[in-house]
N, CA, C and O of each residue as an XYZ file, in Angstrom:
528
protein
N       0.825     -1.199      0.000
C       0.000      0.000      0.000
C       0.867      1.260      0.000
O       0.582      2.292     -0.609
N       2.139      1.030      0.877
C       3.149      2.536      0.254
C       3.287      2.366     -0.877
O       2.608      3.156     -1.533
N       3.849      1.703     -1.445
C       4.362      2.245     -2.972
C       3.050      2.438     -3.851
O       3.192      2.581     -5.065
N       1.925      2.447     -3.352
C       0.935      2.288     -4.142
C       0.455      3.837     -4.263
O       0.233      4.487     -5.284
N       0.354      4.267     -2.739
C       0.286      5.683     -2.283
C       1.519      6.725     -3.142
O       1.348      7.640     -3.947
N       2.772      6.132     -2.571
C       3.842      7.066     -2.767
C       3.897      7.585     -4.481
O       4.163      8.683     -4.971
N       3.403      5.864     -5.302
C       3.676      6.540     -6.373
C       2.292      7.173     -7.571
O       2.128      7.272     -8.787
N       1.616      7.446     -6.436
C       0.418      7.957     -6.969
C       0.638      9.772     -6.731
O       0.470     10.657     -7.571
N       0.860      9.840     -5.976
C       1.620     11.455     -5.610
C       2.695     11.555     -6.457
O       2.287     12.179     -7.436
N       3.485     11.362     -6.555
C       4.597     11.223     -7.602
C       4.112     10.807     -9.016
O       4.841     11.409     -9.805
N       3.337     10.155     -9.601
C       2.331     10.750    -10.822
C       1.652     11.558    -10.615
O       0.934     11.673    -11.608
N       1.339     12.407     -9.736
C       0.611     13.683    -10.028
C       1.767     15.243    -10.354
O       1.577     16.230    -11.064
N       2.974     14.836     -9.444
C       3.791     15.495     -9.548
C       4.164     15.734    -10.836
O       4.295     16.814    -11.412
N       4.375     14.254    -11.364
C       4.494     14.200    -12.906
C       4.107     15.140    -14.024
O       4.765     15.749    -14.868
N       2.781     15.051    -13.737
C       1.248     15.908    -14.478
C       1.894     17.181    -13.986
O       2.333     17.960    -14.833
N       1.998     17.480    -12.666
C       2.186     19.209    -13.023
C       4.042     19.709    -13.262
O       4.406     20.877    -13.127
N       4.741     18.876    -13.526
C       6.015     19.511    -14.373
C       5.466     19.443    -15.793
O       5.789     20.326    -16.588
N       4.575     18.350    -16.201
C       4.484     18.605    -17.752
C       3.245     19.798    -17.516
O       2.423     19.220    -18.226
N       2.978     20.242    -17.346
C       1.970     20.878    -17.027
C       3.297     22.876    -17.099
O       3.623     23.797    -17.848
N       3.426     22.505    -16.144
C       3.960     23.796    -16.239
C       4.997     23.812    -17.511
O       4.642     24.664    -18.326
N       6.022     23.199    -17.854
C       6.796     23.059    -19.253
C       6.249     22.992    -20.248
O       6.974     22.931    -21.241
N       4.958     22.974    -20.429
C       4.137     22.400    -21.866
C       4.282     23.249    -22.676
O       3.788     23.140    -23.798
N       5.123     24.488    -22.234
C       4.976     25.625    -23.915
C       6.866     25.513    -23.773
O       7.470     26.582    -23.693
N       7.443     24.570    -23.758
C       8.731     25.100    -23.476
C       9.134     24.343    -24.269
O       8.696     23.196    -24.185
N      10.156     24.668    -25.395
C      11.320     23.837    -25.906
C      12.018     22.497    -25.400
O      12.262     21.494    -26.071
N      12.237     22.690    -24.263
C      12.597     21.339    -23.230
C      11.829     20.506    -22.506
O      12.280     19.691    -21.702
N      10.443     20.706    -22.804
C       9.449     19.873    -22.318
C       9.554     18.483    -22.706
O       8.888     17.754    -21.971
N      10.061     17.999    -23.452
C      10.070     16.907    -23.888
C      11.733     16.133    -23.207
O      11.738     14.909    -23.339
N      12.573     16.514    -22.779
C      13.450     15.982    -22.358
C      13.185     16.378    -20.975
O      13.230     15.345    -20.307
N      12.877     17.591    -20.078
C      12.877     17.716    -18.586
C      11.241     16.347    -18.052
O      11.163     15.728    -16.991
N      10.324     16.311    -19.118
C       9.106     15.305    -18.633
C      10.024     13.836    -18.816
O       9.924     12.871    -18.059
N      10.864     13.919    -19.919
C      11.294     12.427    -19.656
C      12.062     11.580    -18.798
O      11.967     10.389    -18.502
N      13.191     12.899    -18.335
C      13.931     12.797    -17.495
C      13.010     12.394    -16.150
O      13.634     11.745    -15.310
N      11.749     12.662    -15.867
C      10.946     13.168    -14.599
C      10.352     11.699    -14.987
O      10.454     10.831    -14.119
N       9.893     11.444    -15.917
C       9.421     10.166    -15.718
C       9.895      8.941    -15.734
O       9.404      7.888    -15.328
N      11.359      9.289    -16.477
C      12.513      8.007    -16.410
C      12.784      7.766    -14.801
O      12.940      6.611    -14.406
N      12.838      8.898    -13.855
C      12.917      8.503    -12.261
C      11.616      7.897    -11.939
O      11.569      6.735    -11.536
N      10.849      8.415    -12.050
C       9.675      7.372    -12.082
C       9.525      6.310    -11.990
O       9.360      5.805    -10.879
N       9.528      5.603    -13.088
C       9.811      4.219    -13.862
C      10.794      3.297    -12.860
O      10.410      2.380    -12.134
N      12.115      3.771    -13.012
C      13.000      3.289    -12.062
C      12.638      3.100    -10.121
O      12.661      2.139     -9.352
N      12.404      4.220    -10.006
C      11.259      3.988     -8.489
C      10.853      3.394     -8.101
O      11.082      2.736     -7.086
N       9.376      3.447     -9.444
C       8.339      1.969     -9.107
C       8.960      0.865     -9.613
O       8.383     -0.170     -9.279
N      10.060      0.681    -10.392
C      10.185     -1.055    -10.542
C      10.786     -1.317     -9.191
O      10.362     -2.094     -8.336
N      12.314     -0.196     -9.115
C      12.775     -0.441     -7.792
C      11.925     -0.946     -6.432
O      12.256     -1.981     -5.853
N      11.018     -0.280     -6.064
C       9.909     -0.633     -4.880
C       9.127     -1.753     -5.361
O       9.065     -2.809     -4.730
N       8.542     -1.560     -6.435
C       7.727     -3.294     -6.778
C       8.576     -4.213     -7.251
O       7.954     -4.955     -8.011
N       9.799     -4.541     -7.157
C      10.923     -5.392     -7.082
C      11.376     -5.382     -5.776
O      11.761     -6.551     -5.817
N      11.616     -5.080     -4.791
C      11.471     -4.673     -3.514
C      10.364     -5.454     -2.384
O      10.629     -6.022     -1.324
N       9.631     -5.334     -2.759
C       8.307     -5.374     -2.360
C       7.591     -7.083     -2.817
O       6.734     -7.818     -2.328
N       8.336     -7.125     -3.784
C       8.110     -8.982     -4.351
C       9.194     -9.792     -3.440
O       8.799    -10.709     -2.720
N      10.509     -9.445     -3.488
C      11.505    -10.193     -3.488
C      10.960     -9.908     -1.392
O      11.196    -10.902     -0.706
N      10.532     -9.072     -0.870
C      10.593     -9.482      0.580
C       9.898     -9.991      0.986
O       8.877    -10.215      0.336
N      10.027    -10.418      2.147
C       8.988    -11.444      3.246
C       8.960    -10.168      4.327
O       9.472     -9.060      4.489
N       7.807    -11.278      5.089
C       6.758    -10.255      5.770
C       7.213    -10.871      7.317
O       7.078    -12.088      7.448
N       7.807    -10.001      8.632
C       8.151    -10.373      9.578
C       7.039     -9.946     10.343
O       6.525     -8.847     10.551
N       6.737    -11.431     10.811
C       5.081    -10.729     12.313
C       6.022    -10.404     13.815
O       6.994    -11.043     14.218
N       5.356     -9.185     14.463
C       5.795     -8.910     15.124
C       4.805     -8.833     16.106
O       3.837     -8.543     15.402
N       4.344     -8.900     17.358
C       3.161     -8.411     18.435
C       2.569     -7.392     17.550
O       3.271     -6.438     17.216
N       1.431     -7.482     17.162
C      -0.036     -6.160     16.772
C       0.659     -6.078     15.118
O      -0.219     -5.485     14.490
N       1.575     -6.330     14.335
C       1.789     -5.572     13.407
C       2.618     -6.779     12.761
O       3.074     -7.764     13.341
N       2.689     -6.460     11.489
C       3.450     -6.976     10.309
C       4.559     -5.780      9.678
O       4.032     -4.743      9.278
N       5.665     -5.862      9.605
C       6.699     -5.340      8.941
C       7.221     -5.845      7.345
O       6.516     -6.809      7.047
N       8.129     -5.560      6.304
C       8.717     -6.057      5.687
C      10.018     -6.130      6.221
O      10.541     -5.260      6.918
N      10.711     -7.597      5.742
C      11.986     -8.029      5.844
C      12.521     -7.912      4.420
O      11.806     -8.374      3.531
N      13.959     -7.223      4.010
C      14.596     -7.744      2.774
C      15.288     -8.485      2.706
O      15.680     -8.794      3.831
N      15.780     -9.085      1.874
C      16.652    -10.080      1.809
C      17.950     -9.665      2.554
O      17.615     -8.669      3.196
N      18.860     -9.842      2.722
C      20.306     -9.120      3.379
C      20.911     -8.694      2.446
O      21.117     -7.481      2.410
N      21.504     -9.730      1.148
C      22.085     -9.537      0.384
C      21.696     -8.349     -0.771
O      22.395     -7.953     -1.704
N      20.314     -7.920     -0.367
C      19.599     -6.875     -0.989
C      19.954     -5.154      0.052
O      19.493     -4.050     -0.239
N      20.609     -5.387      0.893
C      20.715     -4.171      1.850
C      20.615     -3.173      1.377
O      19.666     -2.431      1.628
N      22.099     -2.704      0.101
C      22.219     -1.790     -0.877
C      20.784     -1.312     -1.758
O      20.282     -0.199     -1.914
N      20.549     -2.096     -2.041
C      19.153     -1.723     -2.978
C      18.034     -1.657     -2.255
O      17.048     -1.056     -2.682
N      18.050     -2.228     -1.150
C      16.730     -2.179      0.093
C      17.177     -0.469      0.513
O      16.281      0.017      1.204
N      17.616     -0.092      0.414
C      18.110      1.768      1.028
C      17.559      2.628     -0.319
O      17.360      3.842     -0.263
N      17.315      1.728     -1.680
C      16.847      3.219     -2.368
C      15.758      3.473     -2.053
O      15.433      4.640     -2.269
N      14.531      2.413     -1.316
C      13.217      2.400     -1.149
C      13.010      3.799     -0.271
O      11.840      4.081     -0.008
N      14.230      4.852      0.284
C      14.153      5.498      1.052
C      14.862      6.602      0.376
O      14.397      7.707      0.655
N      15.793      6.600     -0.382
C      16.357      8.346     -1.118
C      16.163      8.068     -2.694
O      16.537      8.966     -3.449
N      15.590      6.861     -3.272
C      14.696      7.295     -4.280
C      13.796      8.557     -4.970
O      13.895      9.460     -5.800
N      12.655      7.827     -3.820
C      12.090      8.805     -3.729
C      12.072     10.403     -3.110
O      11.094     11.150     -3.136
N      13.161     10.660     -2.657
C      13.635     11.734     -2.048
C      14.621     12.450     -3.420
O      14.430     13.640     -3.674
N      15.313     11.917     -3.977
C      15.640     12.766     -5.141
C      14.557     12.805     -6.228
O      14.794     13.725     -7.010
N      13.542     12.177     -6.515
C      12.646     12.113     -7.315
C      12.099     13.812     -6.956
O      12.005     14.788     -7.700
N      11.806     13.639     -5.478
C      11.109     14.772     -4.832
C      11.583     16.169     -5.257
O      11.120     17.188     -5.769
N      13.166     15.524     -4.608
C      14.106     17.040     -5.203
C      14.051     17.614     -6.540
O      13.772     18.786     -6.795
N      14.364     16.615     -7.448
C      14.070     17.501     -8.866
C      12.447     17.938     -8.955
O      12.107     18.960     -9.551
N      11.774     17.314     -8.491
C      10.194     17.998     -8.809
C      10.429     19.157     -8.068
O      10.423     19.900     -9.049
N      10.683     20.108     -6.901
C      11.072     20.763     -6.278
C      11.885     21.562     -6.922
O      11.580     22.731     -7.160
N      12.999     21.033     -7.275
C      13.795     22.153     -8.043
C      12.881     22.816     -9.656
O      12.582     23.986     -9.895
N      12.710     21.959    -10.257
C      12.208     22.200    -11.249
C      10.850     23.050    -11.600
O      10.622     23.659    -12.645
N       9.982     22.922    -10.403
C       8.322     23.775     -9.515
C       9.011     24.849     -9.086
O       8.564     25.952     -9.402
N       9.937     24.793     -8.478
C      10.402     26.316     -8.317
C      10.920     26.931     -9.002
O      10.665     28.120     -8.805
N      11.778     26.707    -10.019
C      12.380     27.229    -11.266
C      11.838     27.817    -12.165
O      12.111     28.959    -12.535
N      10.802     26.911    -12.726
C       9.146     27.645    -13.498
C       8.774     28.168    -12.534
O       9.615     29.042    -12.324
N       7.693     28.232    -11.425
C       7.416     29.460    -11.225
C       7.975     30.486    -11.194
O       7.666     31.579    -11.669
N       9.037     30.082    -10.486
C       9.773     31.847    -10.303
C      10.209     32.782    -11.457
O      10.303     33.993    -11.256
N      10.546     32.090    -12.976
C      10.873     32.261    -14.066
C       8.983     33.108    -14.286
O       8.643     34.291    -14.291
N       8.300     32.020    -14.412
C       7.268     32.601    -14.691
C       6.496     34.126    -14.158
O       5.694     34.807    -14.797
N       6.968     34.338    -12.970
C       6.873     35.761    -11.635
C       7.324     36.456    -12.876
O       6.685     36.993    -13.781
N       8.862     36.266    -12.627
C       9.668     37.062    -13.010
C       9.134     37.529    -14.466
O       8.754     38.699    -14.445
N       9.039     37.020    -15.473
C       8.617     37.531    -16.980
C       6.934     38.553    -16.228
O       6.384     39.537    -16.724
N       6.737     38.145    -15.537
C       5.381     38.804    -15.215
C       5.112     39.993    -14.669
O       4.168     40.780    -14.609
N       6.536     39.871    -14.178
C       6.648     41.265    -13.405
C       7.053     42.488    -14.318
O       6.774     43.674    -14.142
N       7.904     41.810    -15.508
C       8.559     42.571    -16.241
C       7.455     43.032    -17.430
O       7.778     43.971    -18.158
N       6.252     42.420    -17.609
C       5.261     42.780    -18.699
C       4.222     43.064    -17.677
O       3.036     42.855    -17.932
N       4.697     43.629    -16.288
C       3.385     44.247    -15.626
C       2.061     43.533    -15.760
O       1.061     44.220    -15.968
N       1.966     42.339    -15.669
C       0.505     41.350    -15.774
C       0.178     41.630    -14.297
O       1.049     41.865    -13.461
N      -0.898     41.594    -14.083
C      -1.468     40.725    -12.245
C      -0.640     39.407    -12.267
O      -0.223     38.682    -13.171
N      -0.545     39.380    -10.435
C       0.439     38.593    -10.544
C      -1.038     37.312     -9.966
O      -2.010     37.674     -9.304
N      -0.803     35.953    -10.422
C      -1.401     34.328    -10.233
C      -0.904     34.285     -8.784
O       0.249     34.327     -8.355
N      -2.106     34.187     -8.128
C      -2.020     33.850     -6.650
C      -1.792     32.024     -6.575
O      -1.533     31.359     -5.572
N      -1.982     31.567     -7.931
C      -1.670     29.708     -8.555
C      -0.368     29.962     -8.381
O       0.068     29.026     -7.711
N       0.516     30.746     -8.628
C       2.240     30.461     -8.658
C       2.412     30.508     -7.344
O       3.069     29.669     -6.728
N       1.941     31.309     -6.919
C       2.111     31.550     -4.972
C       2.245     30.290     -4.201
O       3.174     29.935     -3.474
N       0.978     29.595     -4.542
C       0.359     28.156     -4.149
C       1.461     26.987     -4.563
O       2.136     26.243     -3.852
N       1.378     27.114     -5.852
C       2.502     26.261     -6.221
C       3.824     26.169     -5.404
O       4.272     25.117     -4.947
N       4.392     27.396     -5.276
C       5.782     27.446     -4.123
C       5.318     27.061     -3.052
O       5.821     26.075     -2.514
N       4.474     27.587     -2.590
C       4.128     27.400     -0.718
C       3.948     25.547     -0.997
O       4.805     24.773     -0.572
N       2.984     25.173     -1.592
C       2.785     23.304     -0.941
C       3.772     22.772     -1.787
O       3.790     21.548     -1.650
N       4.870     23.295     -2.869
C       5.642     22.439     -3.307
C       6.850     22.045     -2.238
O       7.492     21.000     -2.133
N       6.930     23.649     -1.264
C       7.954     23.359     -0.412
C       7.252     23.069      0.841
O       7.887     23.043      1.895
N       6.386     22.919      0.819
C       5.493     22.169      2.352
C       5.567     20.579      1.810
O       5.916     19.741      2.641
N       5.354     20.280      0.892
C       5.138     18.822      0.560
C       6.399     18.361      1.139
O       6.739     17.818      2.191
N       7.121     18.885     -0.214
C       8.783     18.432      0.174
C       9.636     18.349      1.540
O      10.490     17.491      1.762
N       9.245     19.430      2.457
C       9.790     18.984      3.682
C       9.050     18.223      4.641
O       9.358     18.000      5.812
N       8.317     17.953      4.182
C       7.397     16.611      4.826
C       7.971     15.252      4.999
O       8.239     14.538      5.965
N       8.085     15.137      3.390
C       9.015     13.975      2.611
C      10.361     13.655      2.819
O      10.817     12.527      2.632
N      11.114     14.780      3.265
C      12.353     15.260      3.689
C      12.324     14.646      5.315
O      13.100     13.815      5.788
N      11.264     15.279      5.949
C      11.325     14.823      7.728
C      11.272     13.433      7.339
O      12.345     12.856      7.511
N      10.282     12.681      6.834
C      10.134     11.692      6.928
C      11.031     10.478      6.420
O      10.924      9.309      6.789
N      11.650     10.832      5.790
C      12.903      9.729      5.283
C      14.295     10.188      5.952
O      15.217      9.374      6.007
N      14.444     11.457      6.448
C      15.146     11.472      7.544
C      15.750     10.591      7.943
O      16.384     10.701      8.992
């Protein structure tokens, strides 16, 4: 059920980098790049997630990995944390690019770009505490 969750947020993330790049020259290599981590993620975790057994403990069930899997049992945890980062870097980059041209052709400024910064960097340090 995590990776099911995790990478359902992380396809939405998806949707809004192509979303914001969609008039850009590099839309087509920054979405692929974004979804090539993707891809790798979820096989990583649903390869992960096959290959372990399930340790019962008093009230609760855990996953066990294999041992010899240690190395690759650790991306299940900064995977998705650089996945995060480039969505982060990249949400802040467009917007602020986007401010900026806006400011300079005097438009009203999108209280949507505002939003975008504030929960892109609320999400992210969420994600950040939590893999901590």
């Amino acid at each position: 059920m995590t990776v099911i969750g995790i990478n359902i947020v992380e396809l939405m993330m998806l949707i809004r980098i192509r979303v914001l790049y969609r008039d850009r020259r590099q839309e087509k290599w920054i979405v692929g790049l974004v979804s090539l981590l993707f891809l790798i993620e979820l096989a990583v975790n649903c390869w992960l997630v096959v290959t372990g057994q399930p340790a019962q403990r008093e009230g609760s069930c855990s996953m066990i990995f294999d041992p010899q899997l240690r190395h690759v049992a650790s991306s299940s945890a900064w995977l998705p944390l650089l996945y995060d980062t480039v969505i982060l870097t990249l949400t802040l980059y467009r917007t602020l690019e986007i401010r900026a041209s806006r400011k300079r052709q005097s438009i009203v400024k999108s209280p949507i770009l505002k939003v975008l910064q504030h929960e892109g960097l609320l999400y992210y340090r969420c994600v950040l505490s939590f893999n901590w």
